[in-house]
N, C-alpha and C positions, 0 to 999 in steps of 0.2 A: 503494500500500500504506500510505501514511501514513493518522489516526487509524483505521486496521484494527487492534483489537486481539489481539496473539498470547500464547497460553497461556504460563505458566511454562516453560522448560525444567528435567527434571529434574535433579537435584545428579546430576556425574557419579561411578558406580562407583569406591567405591578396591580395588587391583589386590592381593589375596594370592597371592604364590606361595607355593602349598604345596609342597616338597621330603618327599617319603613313601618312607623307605626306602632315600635314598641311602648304605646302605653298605656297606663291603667284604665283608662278611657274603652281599651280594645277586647279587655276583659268582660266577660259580661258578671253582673253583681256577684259579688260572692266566690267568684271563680279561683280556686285553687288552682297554683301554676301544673299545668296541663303536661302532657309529653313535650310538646313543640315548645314551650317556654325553655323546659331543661334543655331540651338541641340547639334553641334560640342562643343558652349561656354556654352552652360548651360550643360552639361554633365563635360569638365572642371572644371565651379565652381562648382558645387558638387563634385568632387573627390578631389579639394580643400579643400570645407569643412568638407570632410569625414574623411580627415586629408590620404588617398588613396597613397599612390606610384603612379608617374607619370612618364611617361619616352615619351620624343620627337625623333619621327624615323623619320629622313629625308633622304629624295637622296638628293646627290649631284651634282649640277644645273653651269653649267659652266657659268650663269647670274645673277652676285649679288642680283639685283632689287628682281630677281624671286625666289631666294635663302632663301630669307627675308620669314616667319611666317607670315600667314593671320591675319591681324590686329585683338585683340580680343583676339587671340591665341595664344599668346608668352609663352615661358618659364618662369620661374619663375628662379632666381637663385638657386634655393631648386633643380630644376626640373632636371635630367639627359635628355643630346642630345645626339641621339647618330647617326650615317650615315652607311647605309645598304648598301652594296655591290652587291647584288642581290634581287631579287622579295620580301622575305620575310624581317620581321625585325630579323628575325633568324640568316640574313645571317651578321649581326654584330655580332661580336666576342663581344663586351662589354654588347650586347644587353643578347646575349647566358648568360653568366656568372652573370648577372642580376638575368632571371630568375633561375638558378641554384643556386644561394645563397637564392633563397626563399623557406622556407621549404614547406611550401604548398601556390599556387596560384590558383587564378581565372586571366587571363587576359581579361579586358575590349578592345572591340576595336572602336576606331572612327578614322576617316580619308576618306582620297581621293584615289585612286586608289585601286578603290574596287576588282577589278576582278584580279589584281597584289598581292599587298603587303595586303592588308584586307585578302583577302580569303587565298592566302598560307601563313601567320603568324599564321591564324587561324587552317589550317588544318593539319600545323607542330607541332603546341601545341597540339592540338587532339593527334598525333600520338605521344608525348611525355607525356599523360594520366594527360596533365596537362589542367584541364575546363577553357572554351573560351565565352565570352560573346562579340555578334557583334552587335553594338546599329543601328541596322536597318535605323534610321533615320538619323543620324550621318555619315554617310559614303554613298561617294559620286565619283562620276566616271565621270569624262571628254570625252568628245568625239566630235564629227562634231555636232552631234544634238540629241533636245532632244527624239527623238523616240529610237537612236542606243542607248540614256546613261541609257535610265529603260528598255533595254532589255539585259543590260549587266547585269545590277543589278537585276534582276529578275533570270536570267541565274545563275548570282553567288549564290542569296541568297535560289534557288532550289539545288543548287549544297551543300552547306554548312548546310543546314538543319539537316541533318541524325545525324551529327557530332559536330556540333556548337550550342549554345542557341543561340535566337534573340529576342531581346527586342527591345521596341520600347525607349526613349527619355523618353518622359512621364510614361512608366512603371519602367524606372530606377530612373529617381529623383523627380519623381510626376508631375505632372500635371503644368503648370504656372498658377500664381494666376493673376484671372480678377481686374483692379480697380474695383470698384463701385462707383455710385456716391452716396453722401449723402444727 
């Protein structure tokens, strides 16, 4: 293989997780943090210690209480917030200019209002030829009950397939390690 010459490799991806919606607002009353909350926080601490860009997209909730970040999932002072105007996190101007000063991205996504701000974040970044990763388990959809909230999310994640990756939680930051006993 020696003077064979081989193409450039690409500059690798830097990694946005985007947080859409993490807040108490997205819970419905009394909701004990769910599966998708706990993949919600170990998905964060990974992109923690990945050392990842993080960016916090919230609506803005006319009820402080609900306002507040689901416990677990707070920003970090490091971490940009930024408040979406419309469906997407697109639809923030600070959110836009983010991603435009990244010379090459993947965006990560986790959150709640999956069939909202999940799917068109992700299908405006498609359309912008910039690659989208949606942690399948990680993103999570409110609604009256749980039959209507996995047929939105089924809905969305058949809708988003052609054009989005999907990964599970455990394919993005491994598996959680079992105690044993000894």
């Amino acid at each position: 293989m020696s003077g064979m010459w081989r193409g450039a490799q690409p500059a690798p991806r830097e990694r946005l997780l985007v947080c859409l919606d993490l807040q108490r607002g997205s819970l419905e009353a009394g909701e004990a943090p769910d599966r998708c909350v706990v993949n919600c926080r170990r998905v964060l601490a990974h992109a923690r210690e990945a050392d990842w860009r993080i960016v916090h997209v919230h609506t803005r909730l006319a009820d402080a209480a609900q306002a507040k970040p689901i416990p677990g999932l707070e920003p970090l002072l490091t971490e940009a917030v930024v408040y979406r105007a419309g469906g997407s996190a697109f639809s923030s101007r600070a959110f836009r200019m983010m991603v435009a000063g990244m010379a090459s991205c993947e965006l990560v996504i986790i959150g709640y209002s999956v069939a909202a701000s999940c799917l068109s974040t992700g299908l405006i970044a498609y359309d912008q030829d910039i690659a989208v990763t949606v942690v399948e388990d990680a993103i999570c959809s409110t609604s009256l009950d749980d039959e209507t909230r996995e047929a939105i999310k089924a809905l969305s994640s058949q809708m988003a397939k052609p054009f989005i990756a999907m990964k599970s939680a455990d394919n993005l930051v491994g598996a959680p390690r079992l105690l044993r006993a000894v």
